[in-house]
Residue, then its C-alpha position, 0 to 999 in steps of 0.5 A: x523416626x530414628x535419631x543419630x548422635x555422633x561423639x567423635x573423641x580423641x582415638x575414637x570416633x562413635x556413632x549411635x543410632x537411636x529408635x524412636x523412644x530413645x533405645x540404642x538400635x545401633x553402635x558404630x566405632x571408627x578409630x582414628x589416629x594421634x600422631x606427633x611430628x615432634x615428641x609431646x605433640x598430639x596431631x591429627x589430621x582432620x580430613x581423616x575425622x570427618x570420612x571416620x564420622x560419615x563412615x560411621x553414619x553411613x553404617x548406622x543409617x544402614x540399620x536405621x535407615x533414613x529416616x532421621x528426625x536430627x543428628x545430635x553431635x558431641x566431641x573432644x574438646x580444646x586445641x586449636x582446628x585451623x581452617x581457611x577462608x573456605x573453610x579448608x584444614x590449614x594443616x593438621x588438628x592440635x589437640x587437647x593433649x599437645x605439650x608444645x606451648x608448655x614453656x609458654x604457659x610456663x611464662x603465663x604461670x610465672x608472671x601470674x597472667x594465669x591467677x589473673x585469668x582464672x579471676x575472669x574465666x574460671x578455670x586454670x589454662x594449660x598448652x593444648x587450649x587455643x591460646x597457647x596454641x596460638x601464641x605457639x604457632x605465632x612465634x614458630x609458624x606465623x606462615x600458617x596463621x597467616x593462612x588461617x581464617x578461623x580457629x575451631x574445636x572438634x566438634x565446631x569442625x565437623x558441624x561446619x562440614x556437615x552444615x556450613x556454619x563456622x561456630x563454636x558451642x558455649x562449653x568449647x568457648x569457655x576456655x580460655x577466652x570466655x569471661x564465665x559469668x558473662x558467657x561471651x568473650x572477655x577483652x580483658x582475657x585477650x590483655x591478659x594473654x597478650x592476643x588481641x591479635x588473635x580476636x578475628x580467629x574466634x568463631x561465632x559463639x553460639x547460645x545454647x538456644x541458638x544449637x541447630x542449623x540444617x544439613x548442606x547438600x553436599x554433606x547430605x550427599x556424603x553421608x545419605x541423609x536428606x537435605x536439610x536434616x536438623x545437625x544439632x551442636x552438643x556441647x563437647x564431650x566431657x558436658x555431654x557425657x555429665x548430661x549422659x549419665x544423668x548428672x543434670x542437677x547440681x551437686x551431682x557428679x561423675x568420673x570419664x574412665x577415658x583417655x582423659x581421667x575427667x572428675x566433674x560436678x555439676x554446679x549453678x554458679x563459677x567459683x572465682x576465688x581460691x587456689x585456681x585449679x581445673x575448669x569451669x565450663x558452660x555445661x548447655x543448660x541453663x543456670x548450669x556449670x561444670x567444675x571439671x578436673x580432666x587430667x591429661x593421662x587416663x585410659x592412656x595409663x592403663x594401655x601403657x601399663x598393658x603393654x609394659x605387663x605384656x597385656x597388650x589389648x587386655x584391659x580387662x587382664x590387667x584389672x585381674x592382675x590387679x586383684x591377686x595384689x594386697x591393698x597398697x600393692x605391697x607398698x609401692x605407689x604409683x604417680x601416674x602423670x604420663x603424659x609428655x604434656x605434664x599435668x593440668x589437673x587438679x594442679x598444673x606442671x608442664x613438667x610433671x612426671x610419673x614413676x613407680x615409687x618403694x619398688x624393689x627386687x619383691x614386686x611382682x606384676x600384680x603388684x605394679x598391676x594393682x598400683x596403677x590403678x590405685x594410682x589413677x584412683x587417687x587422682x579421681x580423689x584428689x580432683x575430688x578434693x580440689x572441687x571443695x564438695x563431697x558428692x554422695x555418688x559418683x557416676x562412672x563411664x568410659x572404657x575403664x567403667x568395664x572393670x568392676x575391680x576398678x570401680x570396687x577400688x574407686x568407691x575405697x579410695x574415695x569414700x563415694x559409692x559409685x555408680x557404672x551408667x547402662x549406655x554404650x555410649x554416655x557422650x552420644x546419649x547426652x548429645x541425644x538429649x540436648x538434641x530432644x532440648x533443642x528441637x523442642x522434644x523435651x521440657x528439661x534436661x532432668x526429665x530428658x534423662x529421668x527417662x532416657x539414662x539407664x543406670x546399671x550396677x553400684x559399689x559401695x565403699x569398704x570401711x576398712x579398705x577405705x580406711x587403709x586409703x585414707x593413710x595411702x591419699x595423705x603417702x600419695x600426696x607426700x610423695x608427690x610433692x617430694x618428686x616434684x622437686x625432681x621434674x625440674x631436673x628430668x627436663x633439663x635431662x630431656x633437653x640435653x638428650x634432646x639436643x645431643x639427638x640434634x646434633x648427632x651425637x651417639x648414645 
């Protein structure tokens, strides 16, 4: 009998149709859409994701057929899925990615409610995870809370569409609610944020061994499946796409080239003490966690930079652009926080901004080429850092994992040999192999993927380019802290613009 997993990210939704021993018979992408109705939001309007996944079921089916043991599902995770009473979109999704609770996040930081959380959950919150969210939408648009039954992520939205049940997975809960060790939902955590208002907007939080419940007719009806097929809940993406790659056991570790920059380890136990940085995740296996440092611009960075070069579409152009530059781009750096959100990881800054920095009347293309992915290289090193743990290889997957240039470069900058993983799609192939885990088809997850992840091609360091990035991480990190001292300043710059705009004044 064939499998179906679907991992329904950000821009992408991909549905991948697996044979009866595990190989890949078919791979359906349906993009969707990120609009914000104000600058720095990340909106998307969920109806529109749940026809993109039984679009996309519906074209795998037609290879397959229907003859399907269960339907695994994984997807992007944090912001806030408002839905009714009947389980009905209150209004548009708020994603992970949303930058409108960054003042009120900014109050958390200042009066230490963040240290005082991570203490208990492990992991340091930023705007786009529902309790800013939330608190968000309670000072400007308690109308819509008010109409909200339940708060739900990506993938707890589709699986209530696709079996009627309104939950959440472990990994999806772990933040910013969850005390870690616990794995339940903290009272002390609702003090802290001041929400214990928000308690009754929780789904049910699901144990890993508690992940599969049956199709509805309704959405069988949808999607051409039988009644009843098995919807197995994965944990969402950046855990499956761990599990995808193989990286199962702890001290193993991998990077996501996607639209997030995701650097994680696999660990057995949540690290509470120490400078608060990243997350910590319930990974959906047992006794293991995921220290993860998703950072808010990634794959995005790189379409930027495509579009700025005239390389609109052409990763792969700029990749060789790129190349034609010496190491260290003939001295320009590049600090490639992007997003209108600032940055969460490793360190958080609402107000955090990119810039070129040396650049002068000598650089060429090339050179910019090159220092953005140089730039988005010592990130990855320096998530690395705030893990406190040198992996001895590094697994890569996501859209940049195409470039071998990139991952030549990644394999310099941090010292680790990296790996590029032989899937299509990592995430769907972890939430295969939590489905085989939850249906009883598999003993462990080690031994799910031992026969199931295909690995492809490796890259070693350079010792001598790796030395010249050693000098180049120690520039970076200089740099970042004196531009830093600036984000203050182009905020109150935005604010002012962005009051001039309201009022209708003229450039």
């Amino acid at each position: 009998m064939a499998v179906i997993c679907v991992d329904a990210g950000t821009t992408m939704i991909k549905v991948v149709g697996y044979d009866d021993a595990g190989a890949e018979l078919a791979v359906v992408r349906q993009g969707t859409q990120v609009r914000g109705a104000e600058p720095g939001w990340a909106e998307q309007s969920m109806p529109s994701v749940w026809q993109a996944v039984v679009r996309g079921v519906r074209e795998v089916l037609e290879v397959t057929g229907a003859d399907v043991s269960y339907v695994a599902l994984t997807a992007q995770g944090d912001g806030s899925w408002l839905v009714d009473a009947g389980g009905e979109p209150t209004g548009p999704a708020i994603l992970w990615n949303d930058g409108r609770a960054g003042e009120i996040v900014e109050r958390w930081v200042e009066s230490g409610v963040l240290t005082e959380a991570f203490r208990v959950n492990g992991s340091l919150a930023f705007a786009g995870l529902p309790a800013g969210i939330l608190t968000w939408l309670r000072e400007h648009d308690p109308e819509r809370l008010r109409r909200s039954a339940a708060s739900l992520t990506c993938g707890g939205w589709i699986f209530s569409r696709l079996t009627g049940v309104v939950a959440v997975d472990g990994s999806d809960a772990s933040v910013p609610f969850m005390d870690i060790r616990e794995r339940d939902y903290s009272a002390e955590l609702f003090r802290l944020y001041d929400m214990e208002w928000a308690r009754p907007l929780l789904p049910r939080l699901l144990a890993d061994d508690d992940r599969v419940a049956g199709l509805t007719a309704t959405a069988a009806a949808a999607l051409g499946l039988p009644e009843g097929t098995p919807i197995v809940l994965a944990p969402y993406d950046i855990a499956t796409t761990a599990i995808g790659v193989g990286a199962v056991d702890v001290g193993q570790s991998c990077v996501i080239l996607g639209t997030t920059l995701c650097t994680e380890m696999v660990v057995d136990a949540p690290r509470l003490d120490g400078e608060p940085s990243g997350l910590t995740v319930a990974m959906g296996l047992p006794g293991r966690y995921l220290r993860a440092f998703p950072t808010l611009a990634g794959g995005q960075v790189v379409d930027w930079a495509c579009r700025m070069l005239g390389l609109e579409g052409d990763p792969a152009g700029l990749s060789e652009l790129a190349a034609r530059a010496p190491v260290g781009a003939n001295g320009l750096v590049f600090l490639p926080y992007l997003s209108p959100a600032g940055e969460r990881a490793p360190f958080l800054d609402a107000q955090a901004r990119g810039a070129f920095h040396g650049l002068t009347v000598d650089h060429e293309r090339e050179d910019l080429a090159r220092a953005v992915l140089e730039g988005l290289s010592l990130v990855v090193r320096d998530c690395l850092t705030a893990a406190g743990t040198r992996p001895t290889e590094l697994r890569v997957s996501g859209g940049g994992s195409a470039s071998p240039l990139w991952l030549q470069l990644m394999a310099d900058v941090t010292g680790v040999p990296v790996v590029r993983t032989g899937d299509a799609e990592p995430g769907a192939r972890g939430a295969y192999i939590i489905g085989l885990l939850a249906t009883g088809e598999a003993a462990t997850a080690r031994e799910a993927a031992d026969a199931h992840v295909r690995i492809g091609d490796a890259y070693e360091p350079d010792p001598a380019r790796a030395a010249t990035y050693n000098r180049l991480y120690q520039a970076f990190l200089d740099i970042r802290v004196a531009a830093a001292a600036t984000w203050p300043i182009l905020a109150a710059t935005r604010d002012a613009s962005s009051r001039n705009r309201s009022d209708g004044g003229n450039p």
